[in-house]
C-alpha positions, 0 to 999 in steps of 0.5 A: 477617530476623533475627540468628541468635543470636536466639530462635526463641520471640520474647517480644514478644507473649504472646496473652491466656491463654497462656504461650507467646510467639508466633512472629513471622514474621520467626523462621519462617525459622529453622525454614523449611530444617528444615520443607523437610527434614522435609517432603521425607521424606514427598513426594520418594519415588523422590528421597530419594538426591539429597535425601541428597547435598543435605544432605551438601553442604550440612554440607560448605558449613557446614565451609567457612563455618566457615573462610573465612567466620567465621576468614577463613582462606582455604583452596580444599584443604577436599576434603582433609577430606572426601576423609579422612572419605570414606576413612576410613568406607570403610576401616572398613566393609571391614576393621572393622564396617559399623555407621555410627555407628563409621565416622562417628565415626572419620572425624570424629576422624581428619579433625579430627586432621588438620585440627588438625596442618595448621592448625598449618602453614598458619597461620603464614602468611597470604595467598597463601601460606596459599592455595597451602599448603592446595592443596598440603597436599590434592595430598598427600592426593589422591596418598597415596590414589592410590599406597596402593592396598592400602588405598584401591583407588587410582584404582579406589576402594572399594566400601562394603558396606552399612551395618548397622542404625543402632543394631543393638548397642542392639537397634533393628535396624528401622533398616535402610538401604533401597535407596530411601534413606529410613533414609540421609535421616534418618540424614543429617538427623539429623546435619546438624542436630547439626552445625548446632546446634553451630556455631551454638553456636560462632560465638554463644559468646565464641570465635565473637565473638572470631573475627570480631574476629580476621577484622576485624583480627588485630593489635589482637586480639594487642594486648589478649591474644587467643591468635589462633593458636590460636583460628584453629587451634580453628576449623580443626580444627573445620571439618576435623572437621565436612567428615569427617562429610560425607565419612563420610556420602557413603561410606555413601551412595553405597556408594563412595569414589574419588579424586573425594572428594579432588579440588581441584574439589570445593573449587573446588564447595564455595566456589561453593556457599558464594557463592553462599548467602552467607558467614557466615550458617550458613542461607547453606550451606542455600540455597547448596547445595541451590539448585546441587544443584537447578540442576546435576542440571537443567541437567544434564539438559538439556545435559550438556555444557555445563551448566557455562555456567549454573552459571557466569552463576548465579555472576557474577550473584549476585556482581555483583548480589546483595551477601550472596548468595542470603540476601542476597536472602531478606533483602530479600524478608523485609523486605517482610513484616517491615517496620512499616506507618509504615516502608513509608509513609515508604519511599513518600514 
């Protein structure tokens, strides 16, 4: 497989007569999850309300990456984020507009504020004591919601009014949200794949190169002028910003925010999520997160009880066996297609 920096047009080889390079078949995958998503709007009628949770999940695995995986900022309150968009959205679809793009834009902002404000705290430390500030930091979260109940409902939570048309002050008021879910996929696709194509952006670009140096060894960045603190607080702030855009969206979703958008669990979900796909590897938030989707509702069904069993010898067993997660796995399985005659002739020697 390879690098994600790399084009998805390779210019290895131009067929005769055409100016267009060929795809490889290695650079298929890069095109792979987005084919599933687009496909998936068009065969998984009656399932396009657990379709839409999957990439919700999904871009609140990416946010995680973003912090733990690429800045190595080792945080297990990332719900307070999400628990912020989430309520933020379902502030403003009760007291100011039910247009969607408004709620989801404010939402974005405020959790990014949010993220910026805490990144400034918590990142004077490191270790455990960063790890028990963040669980601190969304108990906080998760008790303000709880005691203002004018505002959030407290433990009984919000009910979201549907949203209006996407679009509608622009005249395209055919954009209507479907109790079948279908405008609500698209909306949310839409807006994982800007998510996407910014933080494969990000970690690309020279800050990205210089957060990974920082992650390695945060000492010898100092040493040749790195401004580390800050850039650590950037990339917080960031991810912060991205996991309030899947809380906004799970608002206009399910129509319904409680305190369960706030809670350490989610966090604790969210990081096997992450593991379980593979830490910095953007596509890793793709296959972990729709592949515990997909077996949670399964097992789900089977045992309601114990379902948990599964999830969690799913987990020992992709770390204990699988270095690189799931993606790691995809990894070898696209070797086998990729590698060179002369290769798989010398590997059977």
């Amino acid at each position: 497989m390879t690098e994600p920096g790399k084009p998805i047009l390779s210019p290895a080889f131009t067929p005769p007569g055409s100016g267009l390079a060929a795809l490889q078949l290695r650079d298929i995958w890069h095109l792979a999850p987005w084919a599933i998503a687009i496909g998936f709007y068009f065969v998984g009628d009656g399932f396009h309300s657990f379709g839409t949770n999957i990439l919700i999940m999904i871009l609140f695995t990416l946010s995680l990456d973003l912090a733990l995986g690429y800045a190595g900022i080792i945080t297990l309150g990332h719900a307070a984020f999400f628990g912020a968009g989430a309520y933020t959205a379902g502030i403003v679809a009760v007291h100011m507009t039910t247009d969607p793009l408004v709620g989801l834009a404010l939402a974005t902002v405020l959790a990014g504020v949010l993220g910026i404000i805490t990144g400034m705290l918590i990142l004077h430390t490191q270790g455990v004591a960063m790890f028990m500030l963040t669980l601190a930091i969304a108990s906080m979260f998760y008790e303000v919601a709880n005691q203002w109940r004018s505002l959030t409902g407290g433990d009984d939570g919000l009910t979201v009014p549907r949203s209006a048309p996407l679009l509608a002050y622009f005249g395209f008021a055919g954009f209507r949200f479907d109790f079948r879910g279908m405008t609500g996929y698209l909306y949310t696709l839409s807006v994982v794949f800007l998510w996407f194509l910014i933080a494969w952006r990000v970690v690309k670009s020279p800050f990205g190169r210089s957060l990974d140096g920082i992650r390695q060894n945060p000492r010898r960045m100092r040493a040749i002028g790195t401004p580390v603190w800050w850039r650590l607080v950037a990339m917080y702030g960031l991810s912060a910003a991205m996991a309030g855009t899947a809380g906004a969206l799970q608002a206009h979703a399910t129509r319904l925010v409680g305190l369960t958008s706030l809670n350490l669990e989610l966090s604790g979900i969210v990081a096997v999520m992450l593991v379980l796909g593979g830490e910095r590897r953007l596509y890793g938030a793709f296959v972990g997160a729709a592949f515990f989707m997909i077996v949670q509702d399964w097992a789900a069904a089977k045992n309601p009880v114990y379902w948990m069993f599964v999830i969690g010898g799913l987990l020992m067993a992709v770390v204990l066996f699988l270095e690189g997660g799931l993606m790691g796995l995809l990894d070898k399985i696209a070797g086998l297609f990729t590698r060179k005659p002369e290769q798989k002739a010398g590997g059977a020697k």
